[in-house]
N, C-alpha and C positions, 0 to 999 in steps of 0.2 A: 504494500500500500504506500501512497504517496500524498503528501496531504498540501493542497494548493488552493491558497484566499480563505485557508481553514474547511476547505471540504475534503472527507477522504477520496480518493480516486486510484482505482485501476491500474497497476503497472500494464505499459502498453504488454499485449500479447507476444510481440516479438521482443522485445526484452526479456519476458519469463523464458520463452523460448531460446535463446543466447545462454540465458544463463543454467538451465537445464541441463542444456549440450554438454555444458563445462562441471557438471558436479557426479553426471550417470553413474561415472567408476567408484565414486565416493557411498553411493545409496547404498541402504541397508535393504536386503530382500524385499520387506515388507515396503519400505519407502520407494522400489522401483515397483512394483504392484500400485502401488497408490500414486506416480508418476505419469505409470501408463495408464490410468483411468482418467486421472483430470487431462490428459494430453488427448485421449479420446475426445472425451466431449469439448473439449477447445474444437478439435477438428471440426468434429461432428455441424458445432452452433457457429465456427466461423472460417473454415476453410475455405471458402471464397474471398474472404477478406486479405488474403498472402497473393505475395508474388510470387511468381514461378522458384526466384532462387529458397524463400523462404517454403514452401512448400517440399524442396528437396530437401531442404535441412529438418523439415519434420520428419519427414520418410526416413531418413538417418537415423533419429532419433528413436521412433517407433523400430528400428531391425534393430539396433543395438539394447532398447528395452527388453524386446521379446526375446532376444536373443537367451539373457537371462532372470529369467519369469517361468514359476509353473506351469504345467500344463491347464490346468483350473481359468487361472487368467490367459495364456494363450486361445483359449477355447472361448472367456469370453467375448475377449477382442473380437474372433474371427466371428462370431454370432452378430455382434453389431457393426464389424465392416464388412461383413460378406454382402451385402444386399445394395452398398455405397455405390456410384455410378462413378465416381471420382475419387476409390479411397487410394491411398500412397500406391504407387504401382509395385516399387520393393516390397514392402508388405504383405503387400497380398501373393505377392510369389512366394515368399515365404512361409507365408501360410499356409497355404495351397502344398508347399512341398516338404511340411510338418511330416512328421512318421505317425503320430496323434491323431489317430481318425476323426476326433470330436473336434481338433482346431481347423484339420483341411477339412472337413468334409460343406460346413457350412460357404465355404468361401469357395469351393469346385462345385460347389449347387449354384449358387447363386450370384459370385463377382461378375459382374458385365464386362468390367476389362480385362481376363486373363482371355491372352491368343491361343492360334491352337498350339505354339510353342509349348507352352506350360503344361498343356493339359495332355497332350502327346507324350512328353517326360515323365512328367507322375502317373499317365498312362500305362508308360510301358518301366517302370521304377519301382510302384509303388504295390500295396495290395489289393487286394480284390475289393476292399470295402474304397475305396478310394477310388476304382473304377467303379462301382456302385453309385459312388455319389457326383462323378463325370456325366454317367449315362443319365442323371435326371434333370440337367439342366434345360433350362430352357428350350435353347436352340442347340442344335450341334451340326459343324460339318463333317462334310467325308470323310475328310483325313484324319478326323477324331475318332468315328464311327467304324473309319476300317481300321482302326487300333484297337477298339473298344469289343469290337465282335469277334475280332482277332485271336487276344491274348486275356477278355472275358472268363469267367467262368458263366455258369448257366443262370445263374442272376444278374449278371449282368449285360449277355447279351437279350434276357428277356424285357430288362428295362429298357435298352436302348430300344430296341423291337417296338414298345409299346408307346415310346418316346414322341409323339408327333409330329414333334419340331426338331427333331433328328435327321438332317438330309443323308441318304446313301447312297455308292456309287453302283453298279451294274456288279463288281467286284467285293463288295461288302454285302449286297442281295446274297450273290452263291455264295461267299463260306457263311451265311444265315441260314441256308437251307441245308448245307454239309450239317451244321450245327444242331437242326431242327430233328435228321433222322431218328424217327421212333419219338419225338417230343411232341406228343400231338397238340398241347399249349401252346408253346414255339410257335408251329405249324400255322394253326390257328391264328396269332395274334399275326406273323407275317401277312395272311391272306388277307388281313382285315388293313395294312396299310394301302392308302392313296395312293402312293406313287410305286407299289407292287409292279413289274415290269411284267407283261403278258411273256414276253419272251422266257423267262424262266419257270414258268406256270408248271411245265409237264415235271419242271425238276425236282417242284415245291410238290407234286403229287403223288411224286413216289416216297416222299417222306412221312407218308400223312398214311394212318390208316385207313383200311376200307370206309367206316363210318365220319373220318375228318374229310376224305376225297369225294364222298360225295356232297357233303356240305361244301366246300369249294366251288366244286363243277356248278352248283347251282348258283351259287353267290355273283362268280364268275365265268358267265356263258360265254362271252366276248372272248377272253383270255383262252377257252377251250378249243374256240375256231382257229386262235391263232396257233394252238399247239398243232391242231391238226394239218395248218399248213404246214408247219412245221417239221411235222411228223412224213407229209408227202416228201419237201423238199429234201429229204436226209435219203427216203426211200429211194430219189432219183439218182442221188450220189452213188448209190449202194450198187444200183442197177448199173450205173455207169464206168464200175468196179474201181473206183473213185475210194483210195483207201485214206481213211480220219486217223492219222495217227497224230497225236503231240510227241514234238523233238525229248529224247531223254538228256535226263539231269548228269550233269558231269558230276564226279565224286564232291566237288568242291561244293559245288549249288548244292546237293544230296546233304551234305552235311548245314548249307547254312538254312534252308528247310527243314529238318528235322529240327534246329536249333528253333525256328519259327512255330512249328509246330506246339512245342512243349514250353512255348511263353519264354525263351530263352536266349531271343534276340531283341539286345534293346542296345541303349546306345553302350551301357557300359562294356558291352560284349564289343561295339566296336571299337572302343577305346582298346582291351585286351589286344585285339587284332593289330590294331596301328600300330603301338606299342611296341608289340611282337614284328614289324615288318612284315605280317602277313598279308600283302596288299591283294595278290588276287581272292585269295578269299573277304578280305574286307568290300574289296567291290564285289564280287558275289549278295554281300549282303545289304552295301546300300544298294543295288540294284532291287533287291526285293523289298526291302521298306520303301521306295521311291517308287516302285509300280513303272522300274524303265528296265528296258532290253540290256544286258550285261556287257555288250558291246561300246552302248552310248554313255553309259557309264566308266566303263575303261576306258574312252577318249576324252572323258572329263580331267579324270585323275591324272591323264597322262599330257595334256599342254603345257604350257607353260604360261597358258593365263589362267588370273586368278578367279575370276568372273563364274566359268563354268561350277568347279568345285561349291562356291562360295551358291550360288542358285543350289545345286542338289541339295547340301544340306539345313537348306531354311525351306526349302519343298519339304524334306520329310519332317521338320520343326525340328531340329538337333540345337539343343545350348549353343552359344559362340564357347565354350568352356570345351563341349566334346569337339563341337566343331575346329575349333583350332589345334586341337590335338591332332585328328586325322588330318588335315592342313597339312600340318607339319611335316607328319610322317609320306604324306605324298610327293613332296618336294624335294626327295632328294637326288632325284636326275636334274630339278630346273632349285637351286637352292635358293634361300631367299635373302634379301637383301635387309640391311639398318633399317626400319622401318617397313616395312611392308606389313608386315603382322598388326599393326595399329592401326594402318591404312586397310586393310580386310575387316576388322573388326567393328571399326567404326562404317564401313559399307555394312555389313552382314548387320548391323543394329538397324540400317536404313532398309531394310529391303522386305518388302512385304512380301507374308508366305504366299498370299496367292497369288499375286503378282511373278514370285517364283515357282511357283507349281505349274502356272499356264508357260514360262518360258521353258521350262523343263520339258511338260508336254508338245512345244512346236519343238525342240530340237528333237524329241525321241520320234517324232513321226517325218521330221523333215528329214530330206537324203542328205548326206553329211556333207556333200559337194557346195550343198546349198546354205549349210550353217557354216561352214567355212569361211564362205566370200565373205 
């Protein structure tokens, strides 16, 4: 308090704020709990009133609070920031990537600013209760979704399943339906999305019991016709002795699938790899998180600009942390120079994942003659 013409008055806010900063180390457990609440509700009633610099020095303030604070209070915090449109952006990653179900789970329900970066990492990092509370968010895109249904257990791809506001890709549909065999729930709640593709129809009805298949067929007569064209034009193939084989897996791919398979490819697996110098295998596997040909991939790794690399891994949301790891280790035919690392990092903080996911997919469809010029 400060007393002026004899009235008491308010230390301005960014003053308390300053002086916060400077005593944290000093707080007694109980007094950083009692810091991080009235710093709360500061935010809370006037976080529009700071400027951009002073806003980051809260955001400082709040991760080195939580940092050391029970769970009890952590779990508060993220209950009345999870739902903020504007709370600290650190913070809420932080949150978000708590081992404490009760502190991430509020803030992976409900934070409107976590990208899919974050939620891809604690995706594919964290536990099952944690993709539990990804799949109930609001909205979700694909690249969430195809992690989410991916490396799920059965509660949580049935959340996402039931999710509305859950967009999937044509690739997140079928391992939904892999996922569904014998789940006549499953089954059931896929048939009953909007955006269910007719094209996968006949695949979703071999997963579905007698009594779930015929409920389908009726629900979705439209989707039936189109199996059956479907069904003609494979026939024509067949006749035409027109053989459907898919290319087999080399040992290397064989292995980073099974690693897929059993929830076991995530980034820290690619960090091991890099690390290890195992680069064809590491492109093996961002080829398969990235949803690109292993080819387009290997001539990412292997230019000597930094561009391509830097796009793959903010397509699949990889930290700038893993990302510059593998960076690293891919460099050592084109080495890097005093500065470049800073200069990638601070691109790779600019560059928007879908903005990188759609250049991604023109270069994997475009002929390489043509992404070259």
């Amino acid at each position: 308090m400060a007393i002026q013409n004899g009235v008491a008055a308010m230390e301005p806010p960014t003053a308390l704020i300053q002086e916060l900063s400077g005593k944290i180390d000093h707080l007694s457990s109980d007094r950083r709990v009692s810091a991080l609440r009235h710093l709360t509700d500061l935010y809370l009633v006037s976080g529009e009133q700071f400027s951009v610099d002073e806003l980051e020095l809260i955001d400082d303030i709040f991760v080195r609070l939580v940092e050391t604070v029970e769970i009890s209070a952590r779990a508060l915090l993220a209950i009345r920031m999870g739902p903020v449109a504007d709370a600290p952006p650190k913070l809420l990653r932080l949150l978000a990537r708590d081992d404490a179900i009760d502190v991430a789970s509020p803030v992976l329900m409900q934070a409107p600013n976590l990208d899919d970066a974050i939620l891809i990492e604690c995706a594919m990092t964290k536990s099952q209760d944690h993709l539990l509370a990804i799949s109930r968010r609001k909205t979700l895109s694909e690249a969430v979704t195809d992690v989410l249904v991916r490396v799920g257990d059965r509660d949580v791809v049935l959340s996402t399943a039931k999710n509305a506001g859950a967009r999937l890709s044509m690739g997140g549909f079928g391992i939904l339906i892999k996922r569904a065999d014998g789940d006549d729930v499953l089954v059931d709640q896929i048939g009953r999305r909007v955006d269910f593709p007719p094209a996968l129809f006949d695949r979703l009805l071999e997963a579905a019991s007698e009594r779930v298949r015929a409920k389908l067929k009726a629900e979705h007569p439209h989707a039936v016709h189109e199996v059956d064209r479907a069904v003609s034009d494979v026939a024509d193939h067949l006749r035409e002795d027109t053989p459907l084989e898919l290319p087999a897996l080399t040992p290397i791919q064989a292995f980073v699938h099974s690693l897929n398979r059993t929830g076991r490819l995530n980034p820290a697996k690619l960090v091991e790899f890099a690390k290890a110098g195992q680069i064809n295998t590491l492109v093996a596997a961002l080829a398969l998180m990235a949803y690109a040909p292993d080819d387009a991939v290997a001539d990412m790794v292997d230019t000597p600009e930094f561009e391509p690399m830097l796009i793959l891994c903010k397509a699949i949301g990889l930290s700038w942390e893993t990302t510059s790891t593998i960076f690293v280790a891919c460099r050592r035919m084109h080495p890097l120079r005093t500065g470049d690392l800073e200069k990638c990092a601070a691109a790779y903080q600019r560059l928007d994942q879908k903005a990188a996911r759609k250049i991604l997919d023109f270069r994997c469809t475009t002929p390489r003659d043509q992404t070259q010029n």
